[in-house]
C-alpha positions as CSV (number, residue, x, y, z in Angstrom):
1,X,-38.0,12.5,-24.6
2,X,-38.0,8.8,-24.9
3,X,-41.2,6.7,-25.4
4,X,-42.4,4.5,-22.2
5,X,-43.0,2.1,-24.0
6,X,-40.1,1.6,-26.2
7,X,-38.2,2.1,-23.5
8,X,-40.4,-0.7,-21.4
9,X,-40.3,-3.0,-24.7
10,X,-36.4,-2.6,-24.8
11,X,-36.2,-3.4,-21.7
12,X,-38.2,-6.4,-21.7
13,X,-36.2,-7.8,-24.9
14,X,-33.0,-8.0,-23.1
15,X,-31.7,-11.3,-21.0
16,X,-32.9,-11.3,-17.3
17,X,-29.2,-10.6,-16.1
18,X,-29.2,-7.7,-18.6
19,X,-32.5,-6.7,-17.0
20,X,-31.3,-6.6,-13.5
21,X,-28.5,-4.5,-14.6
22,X,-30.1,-2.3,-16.4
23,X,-32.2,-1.8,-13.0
24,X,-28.7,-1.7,-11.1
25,X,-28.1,1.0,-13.6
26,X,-31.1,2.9,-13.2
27,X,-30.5,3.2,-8.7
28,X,-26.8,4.5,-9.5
29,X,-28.7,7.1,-12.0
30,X,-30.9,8.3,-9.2
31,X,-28.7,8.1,-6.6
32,X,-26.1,10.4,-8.0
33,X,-28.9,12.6,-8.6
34,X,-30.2,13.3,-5.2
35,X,-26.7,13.4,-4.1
36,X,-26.1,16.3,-6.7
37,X,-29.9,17.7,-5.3
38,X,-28.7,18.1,-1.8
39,X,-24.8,18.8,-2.6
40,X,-26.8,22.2,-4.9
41,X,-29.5,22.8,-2.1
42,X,-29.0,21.5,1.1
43,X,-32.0,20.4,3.3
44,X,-32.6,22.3,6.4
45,X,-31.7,19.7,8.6
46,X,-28.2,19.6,7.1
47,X,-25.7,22.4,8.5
48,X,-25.0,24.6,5.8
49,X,-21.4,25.5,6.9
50,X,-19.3,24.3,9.7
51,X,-17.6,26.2,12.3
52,X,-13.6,27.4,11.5
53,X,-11.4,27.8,14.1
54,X,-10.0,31.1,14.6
55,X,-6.6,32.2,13.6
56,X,-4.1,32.2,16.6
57,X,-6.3,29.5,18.3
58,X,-2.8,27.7,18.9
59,X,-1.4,30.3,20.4
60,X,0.7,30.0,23.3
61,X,0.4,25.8,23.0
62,X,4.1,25.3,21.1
63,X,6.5,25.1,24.2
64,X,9.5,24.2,22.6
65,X,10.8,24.9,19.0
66,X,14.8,23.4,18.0
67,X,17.2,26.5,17.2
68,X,17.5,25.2,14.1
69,X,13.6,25.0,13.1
70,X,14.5,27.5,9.9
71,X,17.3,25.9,8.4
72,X,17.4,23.3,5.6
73,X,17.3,19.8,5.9
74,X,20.9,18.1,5.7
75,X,18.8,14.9,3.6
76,X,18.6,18.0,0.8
77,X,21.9,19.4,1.0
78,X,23.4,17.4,-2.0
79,X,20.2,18.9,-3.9
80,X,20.7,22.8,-3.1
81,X,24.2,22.4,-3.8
């Protein structure tokens, strides 16, 4: 484990733009920690799954359908050829 106080003396040694990025640095750190927290054990508030509709939901909604729904594309016909 690093030293506080190295880490504070290091810190304080650099440019104050340095410093502020450093800080910058430090939110992103803990940021995409939490965000890896809750993605590993979501909070209670968040749902845990979300509803999936069923299969055949659609059922019955397609009206029409060309004759020709099944057959290949004339655009590709140079490329099954």
């Amino acid at each position: 484990m690093l030293d506080d106080r190295k880490l504070l003396a290091d810190i304080h040694s650099l440019p104050p733009g340095d410093q502020s990025e450093v800080i910058d640095f430090i939110s992103r750190l803990k940021a995409r920690h939490v965000s890896q927290a809750e993605a590993t054990h979501p909070s209670s508030t968040q749902p845990v799954s979300q509803a999936v509709s069923p299969l055949g939901a659609m059922k019955g909604l397609i009206l029409h359908m060309a004759d020709d729904f099944d057959e290949p594309l004339n655009d590709f016909a140079e490329y099954m050829a």
